[in-house]
LUMGU-506437 format. One record per atom (N, C-alpha, C): x, y negated, z negated; residue in one letter. Coordinates in pm, whole numbers, plus 50000, padded with zeros to 5 digits. Example, Ala and Ser with C-alpha at 12.3 -4.5 7.8 and 13.67 -1.06 7.14 Angstrom:
! residues 2
51319  50569  49220  A
51230  50450  49220  A
51320  50330  49220  A
51285  50225  49292  S
51367  50106  49286  S
51290  49997  49213  S
***
This chain:
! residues 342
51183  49752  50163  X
51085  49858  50134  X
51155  49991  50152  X
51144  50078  50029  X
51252  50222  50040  X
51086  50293  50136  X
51165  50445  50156  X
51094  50510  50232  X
51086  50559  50329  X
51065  50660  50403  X
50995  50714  50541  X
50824  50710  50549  X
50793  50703  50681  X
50649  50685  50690  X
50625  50730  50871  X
50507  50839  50847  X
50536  50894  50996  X
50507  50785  51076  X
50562  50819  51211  X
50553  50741  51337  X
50418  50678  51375  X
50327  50803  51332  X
50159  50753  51403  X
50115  50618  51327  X
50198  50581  51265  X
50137  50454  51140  X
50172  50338  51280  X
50234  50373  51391  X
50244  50244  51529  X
50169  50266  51598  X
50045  50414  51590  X
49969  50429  51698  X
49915  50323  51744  X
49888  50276  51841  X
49777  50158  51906  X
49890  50037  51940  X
50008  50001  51868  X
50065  49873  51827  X
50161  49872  51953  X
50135  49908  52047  X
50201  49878  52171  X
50092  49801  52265  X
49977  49847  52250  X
49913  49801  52340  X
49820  49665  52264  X
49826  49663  52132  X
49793  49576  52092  X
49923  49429  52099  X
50019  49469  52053  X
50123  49360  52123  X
50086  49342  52255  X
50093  49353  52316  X
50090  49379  52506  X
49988  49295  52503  X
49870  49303  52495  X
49729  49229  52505  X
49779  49112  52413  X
49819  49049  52339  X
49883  48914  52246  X
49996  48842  52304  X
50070  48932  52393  X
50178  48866  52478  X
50320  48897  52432  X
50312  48999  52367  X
50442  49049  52290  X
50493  49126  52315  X
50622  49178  52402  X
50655  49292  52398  X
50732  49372  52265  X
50669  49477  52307  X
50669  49587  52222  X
50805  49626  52223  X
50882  49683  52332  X
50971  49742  52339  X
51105  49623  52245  X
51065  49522  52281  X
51164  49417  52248  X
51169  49390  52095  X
51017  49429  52054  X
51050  49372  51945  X
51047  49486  51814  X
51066  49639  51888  X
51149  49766  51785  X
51250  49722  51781  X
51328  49674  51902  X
51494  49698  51902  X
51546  49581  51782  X
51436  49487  51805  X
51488  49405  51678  X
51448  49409  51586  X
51439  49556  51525  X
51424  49599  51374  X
51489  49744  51370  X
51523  49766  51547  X
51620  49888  51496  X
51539  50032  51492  X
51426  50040  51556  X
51329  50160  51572  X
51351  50171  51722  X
51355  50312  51711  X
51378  50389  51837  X
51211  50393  51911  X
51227  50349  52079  X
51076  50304  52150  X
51026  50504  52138  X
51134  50589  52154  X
51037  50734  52134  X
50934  50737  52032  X
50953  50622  51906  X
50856  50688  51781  X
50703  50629  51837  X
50691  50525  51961  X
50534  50532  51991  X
50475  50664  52062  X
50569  50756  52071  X
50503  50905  52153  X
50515  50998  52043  X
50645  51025  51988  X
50611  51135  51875  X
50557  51084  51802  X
50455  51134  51709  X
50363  51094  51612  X
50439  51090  51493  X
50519  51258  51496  X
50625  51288  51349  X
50794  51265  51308  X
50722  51155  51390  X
50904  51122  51325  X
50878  51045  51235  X
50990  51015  51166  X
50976  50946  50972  X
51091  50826  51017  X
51017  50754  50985  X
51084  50597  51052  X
51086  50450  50922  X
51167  50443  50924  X
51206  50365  50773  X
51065  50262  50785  X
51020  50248  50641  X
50937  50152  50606  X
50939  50033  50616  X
51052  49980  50567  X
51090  49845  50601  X
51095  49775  50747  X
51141  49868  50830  X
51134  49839  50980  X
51000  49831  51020  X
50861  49936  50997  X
50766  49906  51052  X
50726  49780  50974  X
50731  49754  50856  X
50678  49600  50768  X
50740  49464  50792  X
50881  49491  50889  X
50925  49348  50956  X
50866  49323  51096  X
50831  49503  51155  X
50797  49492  51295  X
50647  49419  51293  X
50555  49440  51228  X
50463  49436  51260  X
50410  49264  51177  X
50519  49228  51082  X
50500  49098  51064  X
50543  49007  51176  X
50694  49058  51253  X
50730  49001  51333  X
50641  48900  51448  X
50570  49073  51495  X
50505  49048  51575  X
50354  48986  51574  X
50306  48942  51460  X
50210  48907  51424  X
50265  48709  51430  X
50337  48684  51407  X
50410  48601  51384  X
50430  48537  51533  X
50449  48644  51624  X
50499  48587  51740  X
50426  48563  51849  X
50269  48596  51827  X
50140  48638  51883  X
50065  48545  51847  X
50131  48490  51711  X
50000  48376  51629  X
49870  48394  51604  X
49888  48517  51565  X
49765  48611  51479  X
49781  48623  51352  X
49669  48621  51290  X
49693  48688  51114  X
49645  48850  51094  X
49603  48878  51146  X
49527  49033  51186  X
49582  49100  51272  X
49673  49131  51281  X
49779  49171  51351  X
49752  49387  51311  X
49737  49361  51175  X
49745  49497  51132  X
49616  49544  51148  X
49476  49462  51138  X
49381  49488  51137  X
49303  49537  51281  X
49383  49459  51402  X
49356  49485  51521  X
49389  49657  51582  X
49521  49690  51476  X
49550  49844  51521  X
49493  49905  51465  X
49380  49861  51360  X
49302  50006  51280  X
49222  50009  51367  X
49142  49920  51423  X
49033  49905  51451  X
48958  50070  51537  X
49068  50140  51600  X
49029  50269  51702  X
49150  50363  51628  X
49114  50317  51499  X
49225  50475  51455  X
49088  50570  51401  X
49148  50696  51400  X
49074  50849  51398  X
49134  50882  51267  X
49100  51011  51207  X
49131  51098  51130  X
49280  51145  51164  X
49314  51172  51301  X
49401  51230  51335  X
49526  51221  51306  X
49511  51046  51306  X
49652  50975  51287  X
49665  51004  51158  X
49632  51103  51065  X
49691  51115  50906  X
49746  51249  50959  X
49735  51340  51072  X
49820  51442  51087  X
49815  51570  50967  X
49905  51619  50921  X
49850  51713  50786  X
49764  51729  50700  X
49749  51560  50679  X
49615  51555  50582  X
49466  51550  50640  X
49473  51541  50756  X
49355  51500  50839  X
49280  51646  50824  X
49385  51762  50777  X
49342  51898  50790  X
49268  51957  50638  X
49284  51837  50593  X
49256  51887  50444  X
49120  51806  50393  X
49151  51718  50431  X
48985  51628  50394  X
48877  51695  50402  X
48835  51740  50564  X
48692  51755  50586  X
48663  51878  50487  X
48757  51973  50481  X
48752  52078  50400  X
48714  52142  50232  X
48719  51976  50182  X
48729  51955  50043  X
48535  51962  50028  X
48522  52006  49881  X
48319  52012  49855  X
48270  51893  49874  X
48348  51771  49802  X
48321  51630  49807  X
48355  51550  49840  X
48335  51430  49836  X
48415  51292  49909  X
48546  51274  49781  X
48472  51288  49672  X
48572  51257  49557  X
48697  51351  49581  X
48671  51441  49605  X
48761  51587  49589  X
48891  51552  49707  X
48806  51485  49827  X
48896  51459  49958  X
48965  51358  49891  X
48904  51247  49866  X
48979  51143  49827  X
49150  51149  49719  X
49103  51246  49634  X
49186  51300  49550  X
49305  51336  49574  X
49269  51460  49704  X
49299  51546  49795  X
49406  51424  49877  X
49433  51285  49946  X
49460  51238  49989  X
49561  51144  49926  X
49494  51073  49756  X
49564  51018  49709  X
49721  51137  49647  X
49693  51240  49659  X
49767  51297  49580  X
49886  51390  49721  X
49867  51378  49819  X
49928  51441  49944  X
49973  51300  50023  X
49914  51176  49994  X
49940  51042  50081  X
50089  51023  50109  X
50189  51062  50016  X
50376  51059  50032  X
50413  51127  50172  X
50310  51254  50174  X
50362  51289  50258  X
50344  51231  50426  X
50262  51143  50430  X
50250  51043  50548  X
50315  50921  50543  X
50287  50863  50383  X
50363  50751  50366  X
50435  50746  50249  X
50603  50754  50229  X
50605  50735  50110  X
50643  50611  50057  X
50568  50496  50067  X
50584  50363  50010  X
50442  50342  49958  X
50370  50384  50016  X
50229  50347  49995  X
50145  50430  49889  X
50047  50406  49771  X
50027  50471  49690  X
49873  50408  49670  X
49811  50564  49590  X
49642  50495  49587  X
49591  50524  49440  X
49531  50488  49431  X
49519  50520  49260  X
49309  50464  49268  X
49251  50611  49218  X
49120  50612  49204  X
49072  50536  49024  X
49039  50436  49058  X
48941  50345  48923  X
48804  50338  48894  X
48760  50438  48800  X
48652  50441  48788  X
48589  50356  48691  X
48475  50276  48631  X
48389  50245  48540  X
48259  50240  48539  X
48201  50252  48482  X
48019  50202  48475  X
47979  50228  48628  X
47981  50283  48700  X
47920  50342  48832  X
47963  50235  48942  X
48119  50223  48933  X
48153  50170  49004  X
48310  50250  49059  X
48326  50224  49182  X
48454  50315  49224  X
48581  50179  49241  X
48657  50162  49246  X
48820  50065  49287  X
48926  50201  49361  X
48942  50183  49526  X
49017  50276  49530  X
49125  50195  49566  X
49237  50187  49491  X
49282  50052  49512  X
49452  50102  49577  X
49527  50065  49638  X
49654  50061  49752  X
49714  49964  49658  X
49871  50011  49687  X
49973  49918  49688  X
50092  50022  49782  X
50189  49871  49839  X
50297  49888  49926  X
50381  49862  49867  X
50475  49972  49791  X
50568  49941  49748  X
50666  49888  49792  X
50794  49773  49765  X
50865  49718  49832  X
51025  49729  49740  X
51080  49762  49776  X
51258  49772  49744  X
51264  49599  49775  X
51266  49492  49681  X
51300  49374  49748  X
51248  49296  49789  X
51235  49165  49885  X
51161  49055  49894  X
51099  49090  50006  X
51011  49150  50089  X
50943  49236  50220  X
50770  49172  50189  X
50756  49103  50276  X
50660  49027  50315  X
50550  49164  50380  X
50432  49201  50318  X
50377  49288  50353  X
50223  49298  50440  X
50210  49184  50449  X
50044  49170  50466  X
49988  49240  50556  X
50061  49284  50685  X
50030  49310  50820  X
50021  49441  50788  X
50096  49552  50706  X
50082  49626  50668  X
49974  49706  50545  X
49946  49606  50441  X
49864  49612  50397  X
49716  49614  50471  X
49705  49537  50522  X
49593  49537  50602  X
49550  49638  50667  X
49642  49710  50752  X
49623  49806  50838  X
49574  49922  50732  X
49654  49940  50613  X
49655  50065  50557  X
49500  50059  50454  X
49441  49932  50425  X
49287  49951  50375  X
49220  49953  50442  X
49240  49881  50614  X
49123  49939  50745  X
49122  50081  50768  X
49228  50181  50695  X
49254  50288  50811  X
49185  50338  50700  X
49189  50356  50580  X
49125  50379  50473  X
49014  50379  50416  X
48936  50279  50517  X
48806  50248  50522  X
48741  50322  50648  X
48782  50319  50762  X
48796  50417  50845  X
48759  50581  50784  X
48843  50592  50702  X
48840  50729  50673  X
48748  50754  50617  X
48678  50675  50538  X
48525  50694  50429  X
48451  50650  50530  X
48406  50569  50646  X
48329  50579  50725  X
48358  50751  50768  X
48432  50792  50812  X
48441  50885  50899  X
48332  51012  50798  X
48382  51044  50664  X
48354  51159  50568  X
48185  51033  50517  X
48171  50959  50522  X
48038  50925  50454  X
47939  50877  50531  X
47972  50876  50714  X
47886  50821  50786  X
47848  50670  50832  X
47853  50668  50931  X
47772  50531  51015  X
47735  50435  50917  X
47622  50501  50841  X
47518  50395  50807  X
47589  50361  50663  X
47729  50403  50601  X
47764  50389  50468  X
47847  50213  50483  X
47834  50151  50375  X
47898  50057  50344  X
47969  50030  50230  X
48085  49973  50197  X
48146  49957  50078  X
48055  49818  50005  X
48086  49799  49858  X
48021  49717  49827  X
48161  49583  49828  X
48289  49614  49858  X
48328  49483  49897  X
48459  49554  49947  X
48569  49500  49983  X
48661  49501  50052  X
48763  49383  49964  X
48939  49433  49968  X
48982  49323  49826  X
49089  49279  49911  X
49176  49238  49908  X
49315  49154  49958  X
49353  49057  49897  X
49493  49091  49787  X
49520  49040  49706  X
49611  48866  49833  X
49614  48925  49969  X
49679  48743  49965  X
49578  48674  50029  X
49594  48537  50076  X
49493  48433  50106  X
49463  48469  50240  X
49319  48427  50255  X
49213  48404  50335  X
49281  48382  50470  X
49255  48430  50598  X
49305  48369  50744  X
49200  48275  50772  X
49228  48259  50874  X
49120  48106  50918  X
49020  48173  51033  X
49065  48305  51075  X
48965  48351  51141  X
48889  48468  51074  X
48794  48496  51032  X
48750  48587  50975  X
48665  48722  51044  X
48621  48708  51169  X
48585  48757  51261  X
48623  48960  51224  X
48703  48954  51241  X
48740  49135  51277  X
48718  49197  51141  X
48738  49088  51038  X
48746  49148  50877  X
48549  49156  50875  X
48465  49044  50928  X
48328  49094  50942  X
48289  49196  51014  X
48348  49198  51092  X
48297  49296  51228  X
48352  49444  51162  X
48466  49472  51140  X
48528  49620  51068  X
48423  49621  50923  X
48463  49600  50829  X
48407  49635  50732  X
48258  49626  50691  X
48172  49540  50782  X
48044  49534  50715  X
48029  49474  50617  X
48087  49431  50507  X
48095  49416  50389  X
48143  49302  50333  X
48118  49240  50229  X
48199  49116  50137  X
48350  49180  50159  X
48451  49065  50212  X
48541  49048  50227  X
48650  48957  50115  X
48721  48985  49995  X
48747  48885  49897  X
48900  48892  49949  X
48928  48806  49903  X
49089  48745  49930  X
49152  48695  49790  X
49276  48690  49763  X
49342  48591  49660  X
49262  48699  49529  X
49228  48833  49577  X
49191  48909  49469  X
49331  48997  49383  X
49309  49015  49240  X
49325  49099  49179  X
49427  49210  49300  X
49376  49260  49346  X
49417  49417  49384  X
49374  49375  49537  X
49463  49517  49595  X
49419  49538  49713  X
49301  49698  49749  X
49188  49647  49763  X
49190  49797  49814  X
49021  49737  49849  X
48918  49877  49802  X
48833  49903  49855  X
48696  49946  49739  X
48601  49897  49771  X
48504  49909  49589  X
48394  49976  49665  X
48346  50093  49563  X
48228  50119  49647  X
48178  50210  49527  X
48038  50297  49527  X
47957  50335  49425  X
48030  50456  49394  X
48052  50475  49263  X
48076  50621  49231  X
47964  50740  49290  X
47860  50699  49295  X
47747  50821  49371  X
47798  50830  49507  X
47860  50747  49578  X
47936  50799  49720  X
48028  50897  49709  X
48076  50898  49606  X
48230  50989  49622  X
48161  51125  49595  X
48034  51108  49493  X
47982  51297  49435  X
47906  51288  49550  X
47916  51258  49710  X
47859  51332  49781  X
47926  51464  49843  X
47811  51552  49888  X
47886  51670  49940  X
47920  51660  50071  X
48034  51769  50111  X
48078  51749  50243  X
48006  51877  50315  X
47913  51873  50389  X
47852  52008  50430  X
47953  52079  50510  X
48056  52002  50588  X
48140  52145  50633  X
48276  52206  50557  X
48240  52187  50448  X
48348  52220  50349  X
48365  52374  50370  X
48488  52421  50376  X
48521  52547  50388  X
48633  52521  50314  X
48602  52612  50159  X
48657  52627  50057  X
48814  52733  50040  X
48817  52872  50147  X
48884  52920  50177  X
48973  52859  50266  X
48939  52796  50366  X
49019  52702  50448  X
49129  52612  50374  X
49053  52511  50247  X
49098  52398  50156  X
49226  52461  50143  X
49186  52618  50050  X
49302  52653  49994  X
49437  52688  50038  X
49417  52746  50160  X
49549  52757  50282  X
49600  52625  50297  X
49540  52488  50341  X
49599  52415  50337  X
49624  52316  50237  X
49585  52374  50088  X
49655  52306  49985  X
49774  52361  50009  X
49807  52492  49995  X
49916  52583  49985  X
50040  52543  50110  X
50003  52512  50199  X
50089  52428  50325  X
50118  52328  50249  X
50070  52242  50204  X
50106  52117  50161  X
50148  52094  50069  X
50153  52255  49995  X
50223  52205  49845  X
50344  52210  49896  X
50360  52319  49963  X
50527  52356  50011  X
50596  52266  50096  X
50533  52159  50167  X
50577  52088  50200  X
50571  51991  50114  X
50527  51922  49983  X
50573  51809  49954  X
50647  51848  49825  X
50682  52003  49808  X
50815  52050  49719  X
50947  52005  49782  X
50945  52032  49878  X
51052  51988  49997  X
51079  51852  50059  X
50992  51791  49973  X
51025  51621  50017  X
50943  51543  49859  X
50965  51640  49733  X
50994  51578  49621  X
50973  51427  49618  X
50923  51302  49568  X
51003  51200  49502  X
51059  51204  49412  X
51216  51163  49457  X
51243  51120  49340  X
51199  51066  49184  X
51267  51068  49058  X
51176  51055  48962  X
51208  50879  48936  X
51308  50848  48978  X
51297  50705  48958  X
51211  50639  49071  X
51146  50688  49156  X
51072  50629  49267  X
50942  50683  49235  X
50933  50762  49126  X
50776  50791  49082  X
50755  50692  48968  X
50837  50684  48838  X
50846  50554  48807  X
50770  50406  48861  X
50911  50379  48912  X
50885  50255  49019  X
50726  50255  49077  X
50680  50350  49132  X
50500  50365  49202  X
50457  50376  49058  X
50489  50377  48955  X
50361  50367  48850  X
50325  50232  48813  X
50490  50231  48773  X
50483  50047  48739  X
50369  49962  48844  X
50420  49999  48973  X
50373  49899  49029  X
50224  49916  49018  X
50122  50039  49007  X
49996  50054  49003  X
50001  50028  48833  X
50016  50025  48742  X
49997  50026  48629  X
49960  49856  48576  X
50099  49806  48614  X
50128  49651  48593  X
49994  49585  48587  X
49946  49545  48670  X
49822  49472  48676  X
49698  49538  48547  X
49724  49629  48560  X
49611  49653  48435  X
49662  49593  48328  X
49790  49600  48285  X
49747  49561  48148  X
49816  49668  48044  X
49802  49766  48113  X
49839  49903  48063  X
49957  49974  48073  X
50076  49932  48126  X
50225  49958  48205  X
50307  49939  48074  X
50273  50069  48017  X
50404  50114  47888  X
50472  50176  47923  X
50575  50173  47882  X
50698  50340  47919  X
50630  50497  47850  X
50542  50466  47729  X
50435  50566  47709  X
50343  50599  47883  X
50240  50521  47860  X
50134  50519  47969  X
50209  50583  48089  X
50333  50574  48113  X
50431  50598  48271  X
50464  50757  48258  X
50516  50743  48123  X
50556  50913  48107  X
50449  50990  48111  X
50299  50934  48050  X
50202  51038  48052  X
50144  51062  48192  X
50123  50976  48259  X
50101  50986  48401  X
50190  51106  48456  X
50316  51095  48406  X
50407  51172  48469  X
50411  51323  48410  X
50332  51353  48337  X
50368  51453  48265  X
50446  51496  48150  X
50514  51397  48092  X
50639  51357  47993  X
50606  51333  47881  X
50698  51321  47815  X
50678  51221  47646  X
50728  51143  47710  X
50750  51044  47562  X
50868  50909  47573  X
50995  50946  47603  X
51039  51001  47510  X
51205  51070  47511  X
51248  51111  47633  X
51159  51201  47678  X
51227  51300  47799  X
51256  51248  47916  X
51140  51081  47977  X
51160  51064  48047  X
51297  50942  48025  X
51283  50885  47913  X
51414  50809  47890  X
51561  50887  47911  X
51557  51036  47880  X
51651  51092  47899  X
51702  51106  48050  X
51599  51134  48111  X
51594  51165  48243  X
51632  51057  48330  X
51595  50930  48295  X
51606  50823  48401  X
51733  50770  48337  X
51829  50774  48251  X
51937  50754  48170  X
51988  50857  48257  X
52002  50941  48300  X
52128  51058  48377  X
52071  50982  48511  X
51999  50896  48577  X
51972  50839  48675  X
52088  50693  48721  X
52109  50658  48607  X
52182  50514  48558  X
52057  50457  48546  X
51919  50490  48526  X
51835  50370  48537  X
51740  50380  48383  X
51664  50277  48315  X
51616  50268  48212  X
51444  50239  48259  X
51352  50271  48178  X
51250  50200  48246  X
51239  50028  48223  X
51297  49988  48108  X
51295  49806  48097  X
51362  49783  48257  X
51497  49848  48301  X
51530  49806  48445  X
51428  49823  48578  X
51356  49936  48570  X
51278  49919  48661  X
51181  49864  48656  X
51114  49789  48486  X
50995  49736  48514  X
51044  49569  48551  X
51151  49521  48561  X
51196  49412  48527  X
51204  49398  48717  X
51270  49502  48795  X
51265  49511  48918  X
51175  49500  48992  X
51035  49593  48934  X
50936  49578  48977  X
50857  49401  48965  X
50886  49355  48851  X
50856  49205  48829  X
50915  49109  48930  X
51019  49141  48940  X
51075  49074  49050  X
51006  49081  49155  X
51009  49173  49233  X
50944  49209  49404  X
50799  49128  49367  X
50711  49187  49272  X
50621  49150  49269  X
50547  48952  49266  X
50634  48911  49152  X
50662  48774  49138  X
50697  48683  49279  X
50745  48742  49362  X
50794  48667  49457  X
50693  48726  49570  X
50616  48816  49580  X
50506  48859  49667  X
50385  48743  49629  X
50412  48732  49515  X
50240  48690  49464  X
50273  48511  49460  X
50443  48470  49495  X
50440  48321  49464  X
50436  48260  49656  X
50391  48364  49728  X
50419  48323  49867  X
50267  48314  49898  X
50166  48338  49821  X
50011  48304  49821  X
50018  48162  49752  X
49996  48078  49789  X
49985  47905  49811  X
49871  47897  49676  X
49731  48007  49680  X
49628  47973  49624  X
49595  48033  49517  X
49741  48148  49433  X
49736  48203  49345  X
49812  48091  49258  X
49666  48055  49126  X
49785  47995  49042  X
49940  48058  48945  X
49994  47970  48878  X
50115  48069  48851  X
50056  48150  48692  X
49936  48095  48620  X
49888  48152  48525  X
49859  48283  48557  X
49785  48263  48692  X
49719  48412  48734  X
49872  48543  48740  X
49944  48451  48810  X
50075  48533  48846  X
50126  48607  48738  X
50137  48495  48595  X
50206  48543  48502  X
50121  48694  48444  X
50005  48707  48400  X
49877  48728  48381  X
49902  48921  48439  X
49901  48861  48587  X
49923  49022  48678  X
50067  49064  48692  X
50158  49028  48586  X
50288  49083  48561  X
50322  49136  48465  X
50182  49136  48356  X
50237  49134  48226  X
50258  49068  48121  X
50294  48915  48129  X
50321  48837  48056  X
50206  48750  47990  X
50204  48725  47804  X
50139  48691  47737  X
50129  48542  47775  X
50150  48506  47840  X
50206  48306  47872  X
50244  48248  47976  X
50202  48156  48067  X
50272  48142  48172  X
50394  48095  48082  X
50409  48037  48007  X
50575  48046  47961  X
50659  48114  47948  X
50611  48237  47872  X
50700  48370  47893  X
50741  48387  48031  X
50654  48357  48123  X
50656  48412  48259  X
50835  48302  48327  X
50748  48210  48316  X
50884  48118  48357  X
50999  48113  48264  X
51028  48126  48178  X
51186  48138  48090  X
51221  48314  48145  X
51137  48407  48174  X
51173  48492  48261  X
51245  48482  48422  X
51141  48487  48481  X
51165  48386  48623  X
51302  48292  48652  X
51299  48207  48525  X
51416  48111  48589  X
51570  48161  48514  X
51525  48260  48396  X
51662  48373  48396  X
51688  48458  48523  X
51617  48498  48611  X
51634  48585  48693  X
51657  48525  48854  X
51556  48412  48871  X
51637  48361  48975  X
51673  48222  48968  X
51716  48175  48871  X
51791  48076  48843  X
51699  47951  48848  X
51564  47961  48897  X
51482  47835  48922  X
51348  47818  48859  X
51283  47777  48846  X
51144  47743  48790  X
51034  47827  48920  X
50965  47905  48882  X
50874  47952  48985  X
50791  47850  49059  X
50745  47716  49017  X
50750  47610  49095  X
50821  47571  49164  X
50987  47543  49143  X
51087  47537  49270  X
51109  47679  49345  X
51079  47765  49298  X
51115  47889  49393  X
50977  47868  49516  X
50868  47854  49514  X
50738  47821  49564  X
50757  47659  49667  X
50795  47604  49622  X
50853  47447  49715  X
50957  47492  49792  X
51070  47591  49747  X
51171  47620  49858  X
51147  47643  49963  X
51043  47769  49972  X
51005  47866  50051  X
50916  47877  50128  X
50878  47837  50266  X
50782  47830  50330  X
50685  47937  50314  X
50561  47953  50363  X
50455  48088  50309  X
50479  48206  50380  X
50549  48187  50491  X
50607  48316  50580  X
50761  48333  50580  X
50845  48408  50573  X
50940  48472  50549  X
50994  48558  50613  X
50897  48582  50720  X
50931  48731  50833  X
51011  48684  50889  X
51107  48803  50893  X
51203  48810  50997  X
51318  48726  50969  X
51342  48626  50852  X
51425  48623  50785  X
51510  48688  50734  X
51627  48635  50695  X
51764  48710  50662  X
51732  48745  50520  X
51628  48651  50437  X
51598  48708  50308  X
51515  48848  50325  X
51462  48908  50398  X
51390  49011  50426  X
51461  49147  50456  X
51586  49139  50466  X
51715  49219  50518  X
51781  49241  50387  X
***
């Protein structure tokens, strides 16, 4: 997983190891995170390390909710810069916006993309991954904290109309009832969070509009200064795009602001093409979605792109030499902390 992602993304995860029987301290050093980042909030601490740490330790606790247990008492706070910009915005939509579009600067692996239709909202997450990075523990955490946050701006008594998690079902379901309130789906489509478009056009009564704008203006200047890259804006389209259906090298450039040409030009002085990165992105993805036991491989082929599970496999077994059925028999369903994860 490429990236920095501030420190506060471990708030709680010391004392939640500790209570499971895990030490904490023991099990940064074996991913190579310094024990200061559970006190500073702002330090920027590689992605990949918190997504082995927190599988690790989920793993070693014999929990599946591992990530879900640290949302459970997270605040506004723990988003740090952005926490300053939300309440401030007229609407929920506006915050939300406001968040998906400033989110790099807390996390830059993680990306949100607002889906609207027929009076329905999809605010849907993905964790981008450089590679074979087993994500769940992470995922999890980042649609509780997210849900969190629309409790916080929509109130007590608000509920989503479901809750999504693209991998399979745990055997305890308990904290996923108790947190969300809500239909809980698994082995879904997408990861994220569904709820009414009339929630988002609510107003925020302490919106202070003069306020917003000071700290748009902070935040622009800070995420001029920590830019993504354009092949890593790419790469985050593909990966939100793919599943629709809709993931052209057109559709990518317009997102981006581009024609066709310009951005081909551009990612060509990169060494990179977009067929290479969507082919990369297929990869990570293909091998995320063949470690779910209960996704068939039609579905797989389906949410990659491909017209066929055939296409899918004469792909697949050009790329890793095997039939996505033997790649799936090799591989046990967990992977953490493996040397393939490195």
């Amino acid at each position: 997983m490429g990236g920095l992602v501030r420190s506060a993304c471990l708030t709680n995860y010391a004392e939640i190891a500790r209570a499971l029987g895990v030490d904490p301290l023991q099990q940064l050093r074996a991913v190579e995170l310094n024990p200061n980042c559970l006190q500073q909030l702002d330090l920027k601490i590689p992605l990949e390390a918190v997504a082995r740490l927190l599988e690790n330790s989920a793993r070693l606790a014999g929990v599946e909710d591992f990530g879900m247990r640290m949302a459970e008492t997270r605040s506004l706070s723990n988003l740090g810069p952005l926490a300053l910009l939300l309440r401030d915005e007229p609407s929920i939509r506006q915050a939300l916006e406001a968040f998906r579009d400033y989110l790099y600067l807390h996390n830059e692996g993680l990306v949100m993309r607002i889906e609207e239709d027929n009076g329905v909202v999809v605010l849907r997450e993905e964790q981008v991954t450089v590679g074979h990075m087993p994500v769940r523990q992470a995922m999890e955490l980042s649609i509780a904290v997210t849900y969190r946050l629309l409790k916080c701006l929509l109130g007590q008594g608000w509920a989503p109309r479901a809750v999504c998690f693209s991998h399979s079902a745990p055997k305890d379901l308990a904290i996923y009832q108790r947190t969300f309130g809500a239909p809980v789906q698994f082995n879904s489509v997408v990861d994220g969070i569904v709820c009414r478009s009339a929630d988002l056009d609510r107003p925020l009564p302490a919106a202070d509009p003069q306020m917003s704008r000071y700290i748009h203006q902070y935040l622009q200047s800070i995420r001029q200064e920590a830019r993504t890259a354009l092949v890593e804006q790419v790469r985050q389209m593909i990966w939100m795009l793919l599943p629709s259906g809709r993931c052209s090298v057109e559709q990518v450039a317009s997102h981006l602001g581009r024609d066709r040409r310009t951005l081909h030009r551009q990612l060509q002085r990169e060494g990179e093409s977009f067929s290479s990165l969507l082919d990369k992105v297929r990869g990570e993805l293909a091998l995320r979605h063949l470690e779910n036991r209960e996704r068939p491989l039609g579905d797989i082929a389906e949410l990659l792109g491909f017209s066929a599970l055939s296409a899918f496999s004469r792909w697949f077994s050009q790329r890793f030499a095997c039939s996505p059925s033997a790649w799936r028999n090799r591989h046990p369903a967990s992977v953490t902390g493996s040397e393939s994860d490195r």
